[in-house]
C-alpha positions in Angstrom: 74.5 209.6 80.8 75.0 210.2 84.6 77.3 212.3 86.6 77.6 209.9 88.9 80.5 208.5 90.0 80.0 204.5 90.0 79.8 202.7 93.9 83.8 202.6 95.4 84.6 199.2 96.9 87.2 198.0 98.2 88.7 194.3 98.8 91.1 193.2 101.2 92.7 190.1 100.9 96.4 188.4 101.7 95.8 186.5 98.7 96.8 189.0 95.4 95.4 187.3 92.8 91.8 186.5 94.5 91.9 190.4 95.4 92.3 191.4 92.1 90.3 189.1 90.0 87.5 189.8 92.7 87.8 193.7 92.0 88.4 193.3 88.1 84.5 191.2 88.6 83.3 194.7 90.5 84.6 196.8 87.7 82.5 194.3 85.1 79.4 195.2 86.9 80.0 198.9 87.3 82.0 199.6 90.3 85.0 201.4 90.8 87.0 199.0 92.6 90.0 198.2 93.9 91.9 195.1 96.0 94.3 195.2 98.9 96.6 192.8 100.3 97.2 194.6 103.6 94.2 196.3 105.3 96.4 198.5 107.2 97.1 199.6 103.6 93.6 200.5 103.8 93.2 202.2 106.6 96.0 204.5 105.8 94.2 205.7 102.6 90.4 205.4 103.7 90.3 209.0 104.6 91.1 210.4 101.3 88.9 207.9 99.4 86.0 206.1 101.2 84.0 203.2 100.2 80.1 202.5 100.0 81.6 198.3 100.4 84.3 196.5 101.2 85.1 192.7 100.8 87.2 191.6 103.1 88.8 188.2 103.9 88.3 187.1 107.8 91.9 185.7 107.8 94.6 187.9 107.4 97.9 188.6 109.1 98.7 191.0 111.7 95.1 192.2 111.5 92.2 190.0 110.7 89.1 190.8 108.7 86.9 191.4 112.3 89.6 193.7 113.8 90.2 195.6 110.2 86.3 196.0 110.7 86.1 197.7 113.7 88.7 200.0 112.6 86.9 200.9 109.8 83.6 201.6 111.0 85.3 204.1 113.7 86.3 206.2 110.7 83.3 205.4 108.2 80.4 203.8 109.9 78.0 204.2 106.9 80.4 201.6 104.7 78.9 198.5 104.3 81.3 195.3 105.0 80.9 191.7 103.3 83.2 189.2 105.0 84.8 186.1 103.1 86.5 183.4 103.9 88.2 179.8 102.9 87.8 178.5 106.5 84.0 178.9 107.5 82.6 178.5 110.8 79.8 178.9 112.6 80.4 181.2 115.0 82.2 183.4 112.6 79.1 183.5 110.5 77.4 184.6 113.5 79.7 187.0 114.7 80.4 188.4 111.1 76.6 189.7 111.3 75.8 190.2 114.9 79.0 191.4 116.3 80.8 193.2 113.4 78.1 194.5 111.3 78.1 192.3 108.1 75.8 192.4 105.6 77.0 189.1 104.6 79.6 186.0 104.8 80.7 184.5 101.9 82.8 181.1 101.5 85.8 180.9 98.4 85.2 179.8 96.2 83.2 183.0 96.1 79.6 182.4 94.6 79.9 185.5 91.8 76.3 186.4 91.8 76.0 186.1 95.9 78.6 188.6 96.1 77.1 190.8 93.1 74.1 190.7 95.2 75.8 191.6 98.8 77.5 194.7 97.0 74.2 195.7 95.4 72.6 195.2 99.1 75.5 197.1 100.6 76.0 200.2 98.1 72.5 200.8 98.4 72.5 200.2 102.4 75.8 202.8 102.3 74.0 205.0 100.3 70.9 205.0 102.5 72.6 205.6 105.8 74.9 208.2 104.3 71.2 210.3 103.5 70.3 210.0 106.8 72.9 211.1 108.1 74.0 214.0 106.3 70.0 215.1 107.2 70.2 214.5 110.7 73.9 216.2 110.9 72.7 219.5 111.7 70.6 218.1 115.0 72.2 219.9 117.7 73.1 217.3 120.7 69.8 217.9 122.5 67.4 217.8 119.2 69.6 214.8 118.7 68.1 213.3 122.3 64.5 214.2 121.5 64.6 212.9 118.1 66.0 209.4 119.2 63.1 209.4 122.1 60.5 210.4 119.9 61.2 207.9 117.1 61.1 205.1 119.9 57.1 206.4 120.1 57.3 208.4 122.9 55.4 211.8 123.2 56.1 215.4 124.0 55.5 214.9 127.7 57.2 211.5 128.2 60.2 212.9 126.4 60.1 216.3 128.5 59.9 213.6 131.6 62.7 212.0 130.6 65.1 214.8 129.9 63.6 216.8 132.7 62.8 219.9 130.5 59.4 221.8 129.9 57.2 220.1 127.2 56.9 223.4 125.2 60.8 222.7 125.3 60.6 219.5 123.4 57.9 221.1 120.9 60.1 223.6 119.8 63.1 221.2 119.4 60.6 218.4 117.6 59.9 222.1 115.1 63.0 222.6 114.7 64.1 218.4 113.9 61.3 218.1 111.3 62.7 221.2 109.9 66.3 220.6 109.7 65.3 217.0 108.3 62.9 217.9 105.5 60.4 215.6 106.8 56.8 216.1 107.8 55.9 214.7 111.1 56.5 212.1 113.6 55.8 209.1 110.9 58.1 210.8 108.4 60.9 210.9 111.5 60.4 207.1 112.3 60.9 206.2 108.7 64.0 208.6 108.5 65.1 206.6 111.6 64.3 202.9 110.6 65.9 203.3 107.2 
């Protein structure tokens, strides 16, 4: 038996019932969820308790599912969002992906195993990005510089170029990056960035 706590997600929705009989269908495939009817609700307690997922219907009241999502991902960028909707469109199927970050966009009625599937997609994703983050945390701001250049394939001189610094510089700091990050090499920091 694991330790582990099961994936938090959270749906948002002005409809109550839907809400809840979407989060009683997470908690029947092993997640520890929970519905809202008011995202500022949300908001409010996201600090305390954050989410790997979160469902959340496009429209809403004061705040709509694209502005709740921007909100969120300034406190919590490594949660993963799955937007839903009764009133599909094409643009907001575009912009659910491309603009706010999506992993998906669902039409109600909701398609159960499409949405089992997004939250598997998106606790994993969450659980991914948190990883890489919490092993690139320590960069200091400059490591943090010459690790983004380096993933992008340039070498110690074109990054020493670029941030007008001595090439022995940027050796030391690329030392010190594979280091902090437990990897082994340039390939092992472009993976660590790609994921």
């Amino acid at each position: 038996m694991s330790d582990t706590p099961p994936p938090r997600v959270y749906v948002v929705d002005d409809d109550g019932d839907l809400g809840a009989a979407v989060a009683r269908l997470l908690t029947r495939h092993g997640h520890a969820a929970r519905s809202f009817l008011d995202p500022l609700a949300l908001l409010a307690d996201y600090p305390h308790a954050p989410a790997h997922c979160i469902v959340t219907d496009i429209m809403m009241g004061d705040l709509d599912g694209f502005g709740f999502a921007d909100r969120v991902r300034t406190i919590d960028p490594a949660v993963a969002i799955v937007f839903m909707t009764a009133w599909p469109t094409t643009a907001n199927a575009v912009d659910s992906v491309r603009r706010y970050g999506g992993l998906d966009y669902l039409e109600k009625p909701l398609d159960e195993d499409r949405l089992i599937a997004a939250i598997s997609e998106g606790v994993a994703w969450s659980v991914r990005t948190r990883a890489i983050r919490a092993r690139t945390a320590t960069l200091t701001p400059r490591e943090r510089q010459v690790f983004d250049l380096l993933v992008l394939g340039h070498s110690n001189k074109a990054v020493a170029d670029l941030l007008q610094c001595k090439e022995k510089t940027v050796e030391a700091h690329r030392a010190a990056i594979v280091a902090k990050t437990g990897t082994n090499g340039l390939a092992q920091l472009i993976a660590l960035a790609r994921h």
